[in-house]
Every structure is written in C-alpha cells, then in structure tokens.
N, C-alpha and C positions, 0 to 999 in steps of 0.2 A: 220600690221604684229605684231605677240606676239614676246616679245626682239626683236625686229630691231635692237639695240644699239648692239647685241653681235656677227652678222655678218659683214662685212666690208660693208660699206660705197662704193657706187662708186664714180670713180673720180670727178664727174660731178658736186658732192656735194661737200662744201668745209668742212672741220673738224679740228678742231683744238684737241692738246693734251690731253689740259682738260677736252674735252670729256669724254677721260676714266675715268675720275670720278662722270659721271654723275648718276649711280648710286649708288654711295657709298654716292654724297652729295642728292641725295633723299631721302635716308633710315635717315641720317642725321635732315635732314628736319621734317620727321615723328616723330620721335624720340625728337625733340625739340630743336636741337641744335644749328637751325641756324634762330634764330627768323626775323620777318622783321625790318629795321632799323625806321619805324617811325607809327603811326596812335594807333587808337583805339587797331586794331588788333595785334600788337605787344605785349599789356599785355595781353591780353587773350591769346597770345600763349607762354608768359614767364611762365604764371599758367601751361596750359600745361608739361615745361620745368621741374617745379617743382614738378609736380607729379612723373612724370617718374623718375627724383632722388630720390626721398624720397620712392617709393613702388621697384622700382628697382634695384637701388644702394645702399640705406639705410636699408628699409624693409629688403630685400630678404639674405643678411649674417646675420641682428640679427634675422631675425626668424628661420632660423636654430639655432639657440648658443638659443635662447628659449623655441623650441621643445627639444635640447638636457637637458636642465636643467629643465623642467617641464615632458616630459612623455621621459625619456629615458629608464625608464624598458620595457616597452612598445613596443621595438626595435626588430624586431629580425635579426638576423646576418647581414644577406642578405640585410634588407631595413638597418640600420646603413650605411652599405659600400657604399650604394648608394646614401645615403644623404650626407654623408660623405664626399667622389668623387667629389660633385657637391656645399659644403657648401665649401670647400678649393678652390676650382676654382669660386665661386663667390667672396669671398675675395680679390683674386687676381683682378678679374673683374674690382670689385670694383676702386682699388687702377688702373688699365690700363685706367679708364674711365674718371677718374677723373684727371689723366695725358694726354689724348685724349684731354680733352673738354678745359681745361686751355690753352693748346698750340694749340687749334685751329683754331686761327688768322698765324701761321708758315704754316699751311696745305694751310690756302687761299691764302697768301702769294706767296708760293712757286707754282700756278697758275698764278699767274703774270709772272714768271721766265719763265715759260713753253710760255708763249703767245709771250716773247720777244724770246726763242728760234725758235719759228717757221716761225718768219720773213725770217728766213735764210733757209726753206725746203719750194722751190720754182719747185727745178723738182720735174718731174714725177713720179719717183723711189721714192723719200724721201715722197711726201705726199701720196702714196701709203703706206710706211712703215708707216707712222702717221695713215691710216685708221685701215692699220691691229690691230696696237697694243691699240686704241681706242677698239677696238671689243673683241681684246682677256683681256682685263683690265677688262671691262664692266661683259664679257663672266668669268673672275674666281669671281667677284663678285656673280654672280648670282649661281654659282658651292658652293660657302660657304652657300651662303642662304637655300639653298636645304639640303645641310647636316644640317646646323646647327638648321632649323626648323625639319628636321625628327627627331635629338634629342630628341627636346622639345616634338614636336607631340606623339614619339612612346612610351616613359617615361608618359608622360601621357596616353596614351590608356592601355600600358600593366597595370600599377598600380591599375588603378582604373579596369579592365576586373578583375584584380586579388583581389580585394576590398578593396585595400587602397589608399590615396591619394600619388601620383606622388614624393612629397618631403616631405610630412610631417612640411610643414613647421609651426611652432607657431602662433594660431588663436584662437584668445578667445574669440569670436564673434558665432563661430561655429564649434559642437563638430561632427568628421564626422562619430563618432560609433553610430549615432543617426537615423540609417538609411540611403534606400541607395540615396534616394534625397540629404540630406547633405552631404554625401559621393560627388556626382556631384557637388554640391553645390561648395563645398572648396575644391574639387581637380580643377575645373574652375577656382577659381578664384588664384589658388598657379599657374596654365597654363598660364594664363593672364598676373601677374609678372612675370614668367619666362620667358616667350616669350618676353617682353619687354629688361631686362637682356642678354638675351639672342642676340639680336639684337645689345645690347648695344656693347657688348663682341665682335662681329662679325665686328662688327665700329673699335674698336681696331686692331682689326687683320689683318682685309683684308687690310686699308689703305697703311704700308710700303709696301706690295707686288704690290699695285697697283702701287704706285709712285714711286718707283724703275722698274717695268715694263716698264713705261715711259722712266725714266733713261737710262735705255736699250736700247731703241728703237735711242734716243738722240746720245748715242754715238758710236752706228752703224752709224748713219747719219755723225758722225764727222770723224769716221775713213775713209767713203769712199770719203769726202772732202780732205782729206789728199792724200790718195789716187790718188790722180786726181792732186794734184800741177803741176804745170808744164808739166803738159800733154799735155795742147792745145796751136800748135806751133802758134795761132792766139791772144794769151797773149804777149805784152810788158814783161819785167822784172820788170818794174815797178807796173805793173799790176796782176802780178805774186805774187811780195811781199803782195801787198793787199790782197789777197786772204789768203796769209798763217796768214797775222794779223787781217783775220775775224775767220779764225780758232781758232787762240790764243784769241780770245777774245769768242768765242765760248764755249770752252774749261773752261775760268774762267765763265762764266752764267752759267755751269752745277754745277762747285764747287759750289758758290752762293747757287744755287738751293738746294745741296748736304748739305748746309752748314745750312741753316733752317729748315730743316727736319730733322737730325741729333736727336737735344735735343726729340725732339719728341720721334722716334723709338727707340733710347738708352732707357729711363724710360720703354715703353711698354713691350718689349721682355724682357728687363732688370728683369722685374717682372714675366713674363711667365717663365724665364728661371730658377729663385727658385723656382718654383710651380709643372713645368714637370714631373719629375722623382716623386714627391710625389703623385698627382693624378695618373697616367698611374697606380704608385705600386699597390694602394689602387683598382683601378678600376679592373686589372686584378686577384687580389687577389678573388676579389668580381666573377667575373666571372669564375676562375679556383674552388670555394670551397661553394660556396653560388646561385647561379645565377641558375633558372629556366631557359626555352627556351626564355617566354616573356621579361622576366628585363635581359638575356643574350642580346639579340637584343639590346635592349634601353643603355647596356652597351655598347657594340660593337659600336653604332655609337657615342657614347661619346668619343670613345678611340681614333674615326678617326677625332672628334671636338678636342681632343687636340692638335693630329698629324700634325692637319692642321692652329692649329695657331702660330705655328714656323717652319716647317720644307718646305714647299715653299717658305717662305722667307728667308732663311738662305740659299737656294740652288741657291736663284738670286743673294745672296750677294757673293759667289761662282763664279758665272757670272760674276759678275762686275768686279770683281778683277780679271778675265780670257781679260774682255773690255779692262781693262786700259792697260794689258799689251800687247794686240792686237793695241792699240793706239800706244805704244813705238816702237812699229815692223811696224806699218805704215808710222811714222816720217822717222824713220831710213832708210825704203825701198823706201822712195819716190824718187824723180829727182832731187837731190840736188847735187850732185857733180860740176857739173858746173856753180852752181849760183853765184850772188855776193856776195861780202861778207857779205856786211849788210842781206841778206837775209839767210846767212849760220849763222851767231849771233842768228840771231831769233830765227831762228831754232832748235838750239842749245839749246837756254833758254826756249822754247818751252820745248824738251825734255825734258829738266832735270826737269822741272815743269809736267808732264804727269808720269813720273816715279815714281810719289809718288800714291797709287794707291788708291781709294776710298776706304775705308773701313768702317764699323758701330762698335763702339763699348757699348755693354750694359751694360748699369751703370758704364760708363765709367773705368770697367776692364778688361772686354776680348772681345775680337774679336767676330764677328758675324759671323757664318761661320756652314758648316754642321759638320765639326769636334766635335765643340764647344756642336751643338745642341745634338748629337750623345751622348756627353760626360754627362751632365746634363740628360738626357733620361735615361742613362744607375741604375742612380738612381733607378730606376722601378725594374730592377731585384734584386737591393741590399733588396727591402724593400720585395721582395715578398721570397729571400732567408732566412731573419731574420725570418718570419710568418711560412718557414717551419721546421727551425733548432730549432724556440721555440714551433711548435703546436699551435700555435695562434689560426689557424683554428680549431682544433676540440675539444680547450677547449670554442670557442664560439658556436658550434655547441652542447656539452656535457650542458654547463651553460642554 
C-alpha cells in the first residue's frame, strides 16, 4: 500500500510513538544527516553529507548575493522579487539547518523519552490514540512534502516555459542566454539544489510540529489517567497512591522530553520568525504589481511554504497550553476528597507542578503562540504599505 504510515495502524500491530517520525527520519537519511555509525559505508555517505551542505546550504544564498552583484542589470522587476523572496528565505534556511543538524542528537534523544512513555499506554484506548497520532504525524509530513516540492517543481516549470532560469542563481560554468539547451541545462541543475534545500528547509519545519503532535497525544493519555484515580473500587488506597505517583512521574518524562527539544525549536522559529513578515511583503508585492499567471502560481505556493512553516505549529503550541490547563482541571476533578493524606500531599504537589504550563519560547524572548506568529506576519502588510505610499512599484516598472 503507497503511505501505509499515514493511516492508522490496527490494533493487532504493535506501534510505538516514534513511529510518527518515521518519515521525517527518512527524508533525514536521504539528505545525509544521519550516517551509519561504523564500516566502509559510513565515509562514503559523510561525502554524501558534505555535498548536500556545500551546494545546498552554502552554494545556494552565495549564488544568489553573486547573480545579484554580477548580472543585476539584467533583472527585471518581477524575476528580482522572486529571487529575492527565495534568496532571503534561504538564508534563514540556512541558519535553521545548521541549528537542525547540530542539535540532532536532542531530536534522537528525546525518542528515547517517548519509548520510556509508552511503557505506561497499555489499554486499548491509549494505544489506539498512539496509532492515530503516529498516522496523523506521518500524514502532515507527507502534506509539507507535497507543497513544498510543487514549489520547487512549478518555479521551475513556469521560468524556464517563460525562458529564464527558475532562480537565476550565479554559474560561471554556463551562460544560459546561449540557447535553449543551456537554458535546461542550468535551470536543471539551479532545480537539483533547490530541491535539496528545499527538503533541507522542510526537516526544519515540520520536526517541532511533529514532536509536539506527539506531545499531544501524551498528554491526552495523562489526563485520562488522572481521570480515572480512584475510580476503581477494586484499588486498595495503597494502590490508589501508586497510580497517582505513576502519573507524577509521568508527568515529569513529558517535561524531560519537553525539556530537550526546547533548545532546538526556540533557535528554528526563533529565525523563521525575523524572516516572515519580510518574505510574505516582498512575495505579495511581487504578486499584486509584477507577477504574470505562470510565476503568480509559483508565487502563490511560496506564500502557502512560508504560512506553513510557522503557523501549524504555533496553533499546537496553542494546544498545549489549552492541555496543561485541562491537566489542572483533571487533578482538581478527580476523587480526592476522601483520600488519605499522604495521597492528598501529592496531589497537591502534583498540582501545583502541572500549573506551570508548557510553553516554547523563540530565541528565548517571546512566547510561541498564534498571537506572536500573527504579530511578526503582520510585517507583510507594513512593507507592502511602504512600496505603495513611496511608488516602489512603478518606478521599477518605469526604470
């Protein structure tokens, strides 16, 4: 079956968490990042590793800043804004990828944490909720891939249908006004780095959404543990307690978890989140003043690649903070009025330890949240009001 991984699983099979990342650590894989740990075959695929940085990560922001300082007369409005759009957001790229791959021993890490939480989803209900959220993890993975390659894909086809190469990027190897074989020629090979980049980019983004999707799923599972204390009059008291200090311990393996992937997602968005408002401006300037039907399109889904590499996960992190405080209202509702003391203590410290509520914060100043994203976004409209109040547009349309 084509993606199996992105519909659930039946019970019959067993699944663990980390599953939902099975594809994001494939793409991973391809990409170079996670070489084997011994043999022949591990330096052959560090080479690999090192290509993909050097023509993806490195190549691909200086040969734009080299196309713009060798043939920038050469420009016209419309392709600028688009190289433009896309030279500003590989910079960022850059900089998320390189914060990605250093801290991607926290990403393997924080699978470990996940395999020690599932010790404890044993019913029915909880590893049904583990299958679902394995499929839907798996399933927004494969949702990025599709946008993020019709990007790449239709930026190259409209370009080159319309006779120029895709990005323009800096190649001195081949001139592609030299006919239209080298026209294909070097808009293939500017599609081949960017499609790499471009994957690179997509590693960045989709991982917090994945592993906070997990998150999700986790402390659904803890609430309805909670839930459930002292509900079964076939538990001791003593018995009773145990359960609630598997919760509490529960409870500290998601921080844990929370607490390793933290450094991670702060740097990434952290960087998305100066970049946003500057790309979106630029892109829709490009599209409301310059943009044909063809490079309209290829802009359009540029605008839905940015949209979508902050604002699904700024809307979980929304959630979460909606979890924790569903977690306090579960403590508080449970069947504790008549327990012991020692179990009303816990309880207690329990609470007031749930009450503090997960939050992400980027580049350790502001909150993560859709307010936040909203507010950063809103940059888009400042730069495209500046472009109308100075004529930007139609003294580059005049020039």
């Amino acid at each position: 079956m084509v993606f199996e991984l992105i519909r659930p699983a039946p019970l019959t099979e067993q699944k663990r968490s980390r599953d939902g990342c099975i594809y994001l650590y494939r793409a991973m894989k391809f990409i170079g990042w996670l070489p084997p740990k011994q043999g022949v075959l591990r330096y052959v695929y560090l080479t690999w590793t090192l290509m993909t940085f050097v023509w993806c990560t490195t190549y691909l922001p200086l040969g734009f800043l080299g196309s713009y300082m060798t043939q920038i007369k050469s420009f016209s409005p419309g392709e600028f804004l688009t190289s433009l759009q896309v030279c500003i957001n590989a910079y960022g790229s850059s900089v998320k990828v390189a914060i990605t791959y250093s801290m991607l021993w926290r990403l393997i890490k924080a699978k470990n944490i996940l395999d020690q939480l599932d010790l404890r989803c044993t019913a029915m209900e909880e590893r049904e909720k583990i299958h679902l959220v394995v499929a839907r993890s798996n399933h927004a993975f494969l949702i990025f891939t599709f946008v993020y390659c019709g990007y790449a894909g239709s930026t190259y086809l409209s370009s080159v249908l319309s006779g120029r190469p895709p990005w323009q990027l800096y190649n001195p190897f081949i001139d592609w006004h030299d006919g239209t074989l080298k026209l294909w020629v070097a808009s293939t090979l500017e599609y081949m780095v960017m499609s790499g980049a471009v994957l690179q980019d997509q590693l960045s983004d989709t991982y917090p959404l994945i592993y906070t999707l997990i998150l999700r799923a986790h402390l659904d599972m803890l609430r309805e543990r909670i839930r459930r204390l002292r509900s079964d009059e076939n538990l001791s008291e003593a018995e009773s307690y145990e359960e609630l200090v598997k919760c509490v311990m529960d409870h500290k393996l998601i921080l844990r978890y929370c607490a390793i992937i933290k450094p991670v997602i702060q740097g990434t968005i952290f960087t998305q989140f100066l970049l946003i408002g500057l790309v979106l401006g630029f892109t829709l300037i490009n599209v409301f003043f310059f943009s044909d039907i063809w490079t309209g399109i290829a802009s359009f889904m540029f605008v839905i690649t940015i949209l979508l590499q902050t604002f699904p996960f700024c809307y979980t992190c929304n959630l979460i903070m909606e979890d924790c405080e569903s977690l306090t209202h579960a403590i508080f509702q449970s069947n504790w009025v008549d327990a012991s003391r020692r179990y009303k203590t816990t309880l207690l410290y329990f609470l007031q330890n749930v009450q503090q509520p997960i939050v992400f914060i980027a580049g350790g100043i502001f909150q993560i949240s859709m307010s936040s994203n909203i507010s950063v976004a809103k940059f888009a409209f400042s730069v495209i009001t500046i472009t109308k109040q100075m004529n930007i547009a139609d003294k580059f349309k005049t020039d």
